[in-house]
N, C-alpha and C positions, 0 to 999 in steps of 0.2 A: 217791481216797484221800489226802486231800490235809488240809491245817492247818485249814482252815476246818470239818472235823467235830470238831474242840475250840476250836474258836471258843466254843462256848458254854460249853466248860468252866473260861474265865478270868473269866467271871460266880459262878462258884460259890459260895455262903455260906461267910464264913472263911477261901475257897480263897486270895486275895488281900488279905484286907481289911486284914490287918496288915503287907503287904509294899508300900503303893505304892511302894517304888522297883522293885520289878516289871513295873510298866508301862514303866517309862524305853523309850525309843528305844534299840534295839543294831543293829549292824553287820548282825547276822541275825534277823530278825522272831521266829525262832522262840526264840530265846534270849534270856532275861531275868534278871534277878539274884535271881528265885526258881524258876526251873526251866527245861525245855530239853524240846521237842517234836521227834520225829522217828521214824523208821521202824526198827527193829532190825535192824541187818546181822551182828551177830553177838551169840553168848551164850557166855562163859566160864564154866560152872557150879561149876568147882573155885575159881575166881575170884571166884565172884558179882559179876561186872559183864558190863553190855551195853555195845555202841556201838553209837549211834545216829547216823543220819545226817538232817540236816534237809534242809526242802526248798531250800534257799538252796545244801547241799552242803557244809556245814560236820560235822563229825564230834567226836561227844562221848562222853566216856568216861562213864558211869555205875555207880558203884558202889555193892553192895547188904548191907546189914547185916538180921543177924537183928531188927534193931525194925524197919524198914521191912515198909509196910504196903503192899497192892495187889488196884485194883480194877480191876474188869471195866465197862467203859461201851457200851451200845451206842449205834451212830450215829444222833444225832438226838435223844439225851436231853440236856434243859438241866439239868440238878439230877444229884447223887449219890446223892438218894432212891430211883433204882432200880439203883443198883451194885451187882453183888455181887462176894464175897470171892475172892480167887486165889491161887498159890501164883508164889512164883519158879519152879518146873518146868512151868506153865501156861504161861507165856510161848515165845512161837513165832518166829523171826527173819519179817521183811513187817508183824509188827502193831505198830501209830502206838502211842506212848507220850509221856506227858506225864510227865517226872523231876520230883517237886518238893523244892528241896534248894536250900543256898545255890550258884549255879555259881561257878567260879570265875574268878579275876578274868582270865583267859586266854581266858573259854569254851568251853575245853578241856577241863573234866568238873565232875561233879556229886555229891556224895553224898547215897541219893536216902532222904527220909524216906517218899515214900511214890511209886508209883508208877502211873498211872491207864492202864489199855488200853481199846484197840480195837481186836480179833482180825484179822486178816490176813480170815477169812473172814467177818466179819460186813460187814466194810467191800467185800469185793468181795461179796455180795449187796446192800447198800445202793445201791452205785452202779449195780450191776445192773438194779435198778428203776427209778434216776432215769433210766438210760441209755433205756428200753422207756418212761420216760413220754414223754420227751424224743421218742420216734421214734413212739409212737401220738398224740399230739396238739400236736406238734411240727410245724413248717413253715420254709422255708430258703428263702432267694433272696437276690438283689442288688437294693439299695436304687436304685428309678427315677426318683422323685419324692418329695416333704415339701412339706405345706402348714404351715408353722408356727402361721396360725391357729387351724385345728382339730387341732393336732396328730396328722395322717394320713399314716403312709408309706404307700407304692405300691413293693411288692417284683415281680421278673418272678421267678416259680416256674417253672424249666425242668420239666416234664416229656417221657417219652417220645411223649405226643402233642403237641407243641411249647410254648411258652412262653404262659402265663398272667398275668397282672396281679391283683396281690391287693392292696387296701389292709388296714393293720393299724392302727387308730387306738390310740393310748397316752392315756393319763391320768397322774394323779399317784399312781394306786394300782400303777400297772404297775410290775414291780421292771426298772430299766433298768442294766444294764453295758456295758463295754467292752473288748475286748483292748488292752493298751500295746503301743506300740511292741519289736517282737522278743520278744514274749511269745506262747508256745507253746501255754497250757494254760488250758482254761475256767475253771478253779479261779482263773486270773488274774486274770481279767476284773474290774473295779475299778466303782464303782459310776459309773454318766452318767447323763447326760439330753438329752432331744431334741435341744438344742442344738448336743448333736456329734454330731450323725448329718449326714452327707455323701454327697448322690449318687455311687453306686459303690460303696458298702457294702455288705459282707455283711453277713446278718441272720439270727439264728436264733431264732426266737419260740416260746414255750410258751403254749398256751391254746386255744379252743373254735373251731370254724367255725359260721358264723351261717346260718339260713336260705339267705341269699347265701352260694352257693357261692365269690365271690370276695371275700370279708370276713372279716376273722379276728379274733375277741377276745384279746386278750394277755394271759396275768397276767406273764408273766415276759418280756423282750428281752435278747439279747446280740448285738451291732455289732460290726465292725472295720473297718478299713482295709487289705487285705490284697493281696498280689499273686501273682498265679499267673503261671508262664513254664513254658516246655515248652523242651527241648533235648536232644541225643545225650550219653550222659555220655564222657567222653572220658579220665576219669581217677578213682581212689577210695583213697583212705585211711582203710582200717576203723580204725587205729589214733588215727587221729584223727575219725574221723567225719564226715570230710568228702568228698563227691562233688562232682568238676568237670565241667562240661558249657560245650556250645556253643549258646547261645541260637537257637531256631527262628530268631528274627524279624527278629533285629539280627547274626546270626551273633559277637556278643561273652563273650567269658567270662563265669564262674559258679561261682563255689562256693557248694555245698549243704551247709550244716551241718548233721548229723543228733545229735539230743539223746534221751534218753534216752525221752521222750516224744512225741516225735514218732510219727508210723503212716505206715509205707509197706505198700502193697500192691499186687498185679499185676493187669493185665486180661489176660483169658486170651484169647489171639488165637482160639481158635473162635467166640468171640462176636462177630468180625467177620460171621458169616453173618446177624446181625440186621437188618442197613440199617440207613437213619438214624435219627437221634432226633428225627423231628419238623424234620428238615432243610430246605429247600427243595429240592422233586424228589427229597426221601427217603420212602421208606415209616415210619409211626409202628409199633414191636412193638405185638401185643395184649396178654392176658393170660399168654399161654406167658413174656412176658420173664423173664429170670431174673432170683431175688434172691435164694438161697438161704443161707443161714449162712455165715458166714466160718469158718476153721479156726484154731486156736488160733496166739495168736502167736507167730511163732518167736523164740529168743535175739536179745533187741538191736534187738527189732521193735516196739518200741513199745508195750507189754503198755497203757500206759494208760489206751489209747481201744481198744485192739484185741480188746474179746471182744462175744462177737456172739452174738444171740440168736436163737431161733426167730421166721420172718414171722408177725405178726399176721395176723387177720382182715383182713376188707376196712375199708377205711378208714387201716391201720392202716399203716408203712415197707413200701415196695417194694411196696404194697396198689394197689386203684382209689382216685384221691382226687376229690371233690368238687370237680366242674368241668373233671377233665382226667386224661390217662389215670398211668400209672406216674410216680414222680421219680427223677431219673437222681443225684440227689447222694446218695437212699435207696440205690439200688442199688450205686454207687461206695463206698459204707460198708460192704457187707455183701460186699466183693472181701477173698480170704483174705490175711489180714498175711505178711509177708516179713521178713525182716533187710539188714541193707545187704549182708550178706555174697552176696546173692540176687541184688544189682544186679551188672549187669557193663558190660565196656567198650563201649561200643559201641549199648546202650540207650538210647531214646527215653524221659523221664521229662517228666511237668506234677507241678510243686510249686507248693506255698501256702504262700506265709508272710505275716506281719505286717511293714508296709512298718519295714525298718530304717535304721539311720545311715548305714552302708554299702551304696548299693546292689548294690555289685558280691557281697554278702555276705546267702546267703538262710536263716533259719535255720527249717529246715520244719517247718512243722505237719501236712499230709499228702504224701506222694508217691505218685507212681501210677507204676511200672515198664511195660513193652509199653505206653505208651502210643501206637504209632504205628497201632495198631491201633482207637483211642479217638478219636483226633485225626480219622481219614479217616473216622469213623461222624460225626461231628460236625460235618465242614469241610462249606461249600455245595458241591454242584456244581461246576466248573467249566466256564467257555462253553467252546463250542465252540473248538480249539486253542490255547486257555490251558491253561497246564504247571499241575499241582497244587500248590498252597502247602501244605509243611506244619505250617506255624502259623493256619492259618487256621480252623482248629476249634477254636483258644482262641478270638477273636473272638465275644464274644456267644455264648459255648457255653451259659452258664446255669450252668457248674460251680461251685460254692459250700463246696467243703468245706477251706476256712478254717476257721471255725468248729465243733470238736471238739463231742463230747459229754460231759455230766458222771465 
């Protein structure tokens, strides 16, 4: 629910034609000096004005006159050929709005001649669908290898019968992104190409399986360069949204920035009765493993990767996949969301984030609470009277969920 579903409505006929200073560069992408896109946090009816909040997090007053005009757009329409009409009392605080009006020269508000939506709920069944395309023909691993000749990656897809080898060959028709640096949200991901893709990459591909079950056609690719650490939290600050821990591995401090988009969720320590995931000297689960729906997210938990659908068919998230049993990054997605408020002192957590400036400073895209539970399904073995490491189930776990869903 993010800018890029009126991406296409700055193409509009007339919408801009007469304004390029419109386009000019501002401080906030979403702000321009003919109007101002963002999500309604409140509505002053006796007022006739909204505030909207952009994604950047800037706040803009909008205020509404009886000439002001207002449509209805649904997601994924390039044209206002199929708008229809609305009223100011149609409008609902969650749905994206595009103000169009001269802003002011503060970008602090707008007087709106017309004003363009996208319903709170049309946009979360939109993403709904992208999210279920995304997980039935969707595929996820860490980047192994790149032939730059033929442009062919080699992703290890962990599954719960252990780890697989899938090459993904790209073209020039394949749409290719990337997460930036301390960038939280798919919607970020900025446009690449092969060239920066890096062994050690995560990878999250859209498109078909071929005959070969270990070959995957692509239409669409999103990459990062992400980092996952596991640690005890040791300290939490809801008020700032930050969680401190103590690094498994390096036993060094950590703070966890949690943002508003970010997804934490718990593993439920009965699921340690599973064994391994394809461990060495673990047993792989069968069919019984669980995937089932996540539970709505709670306040402050991440609403925007956090709603979870029913398991497809076979084939399909948390399904039998071609070539190899369950995936374990499907089923770590479909663990029910939390708020930080859920986290406590003393907690085992693995975060992902996107590597930043600061490394001492992580700012997550997923978190997993009970993780010690997750960790010892995941670590090898240990020999014979060797003490259990418990960082050793990051190591080549296969966990990949860096990479959100749309």
């Amino acid at each position: 629910m993010r800018t890029f579903f009126f991406a296409a409505a700055l193409a509009f006929i007339g919408l801009l034609a007469s304004t390029p200073a419109a386009l000019a560069q501002t401080a906030d992408p979403d702000i321009a000096a003919k109007y101002a896109i963002g999500e309604v946090k409140s509505i002053d009816a006796a007022a006739k004005q909204l505030i909207i909040k952009t994604d950047a997090g800037s706040m803009v007053s909008v205020t509404l006159s009886d000439k002001t005009t207002y449509k209805k757009l649904a997601p994924g329409e390039k044209t206002l050929a199929n708008a229809t009409d609305l009223t100011f009392a149609d409008l609902g605080e969650g749905d994206r709005v595009m103000a169009r009006g001269t802003v002011s020269a503060d970008q602090k508000s707008v007087p709106a001649v017309q004003v363009i939506v996208m319903t709170k709920g049309d946009l979360a069944k939109k993403q709904e669908a992208e999210r279920l395309e995304w997980r039935r023909r969707g595929i996820l691993g860490v980047i192994t290898a790149l032939k730059p000749d033929t442009k062919e990656i080699t992703i290890a897809n962990r599954t719960m019968a252990g780890t697989q080898s899938v090459v993904i060959p790209v073209s020039d028709k394949t749409e290719m992104k990337r997460y930036a640096p301390d960038s939280i949200k798919f919607g970020d991901a900025k446009p690449s190409n092969f060239s920066e893709l890096k062994v050690g990459d995560q990878l999250r591909a859209l498109g078909d399986r071929t005959e070969d079950p270990l070959r995957f056609n692509p239409q669409k690719v999103v990459t990062g360069a992400f980092r996952t650490v596991g640690g005890v939290v040791t300290a939490i600050d809801p008020a700032t949204g930050e969680i401190h821990i103590k690094e498994l591995e390096k036993k060094i401090p950590l703070t966890i920035v949690i943002k508003q988009d970010a997804v934490l969720r718990r593993f439920p320590s009965e699921m340690g009765g599973m064994g391994g995931f394809g461990r060495p000297g673990g047993g792989a689960p069968g069919a019984g493993a669980p995937g089932g729906g996540g539970a709505a997210p709670a306040a402050g938990g991440g609403a925007g990767n956090g709603a979870q659908g029913q398991r497809p068919g076979g084939g399909g998230p948390g399904g039998p996949r071609p070539g190899g049993g369950f995936n374990i990054n499907d089923m770590l997605e479909r663990l029910p969301t939390i708020s930080i408020a859920d986290v406590k002192v003393g907690d085992t957590i693995i975060v992902s984030s996107t590597q930043g400036a600061d490394p001492t400073r992580l700012t997550a895209i997923s978190l997993i609470s009970g993780a010690d539970t997750l960790l010892a399904m995941l670590a090898p073995r240990p020999a014979a009277g060797q003490a259990p490491n418990p960082a050793a189930g990051l190591g080549g776990s296969g966990i990949s969920f860096g990479i959100g869903l749309p």
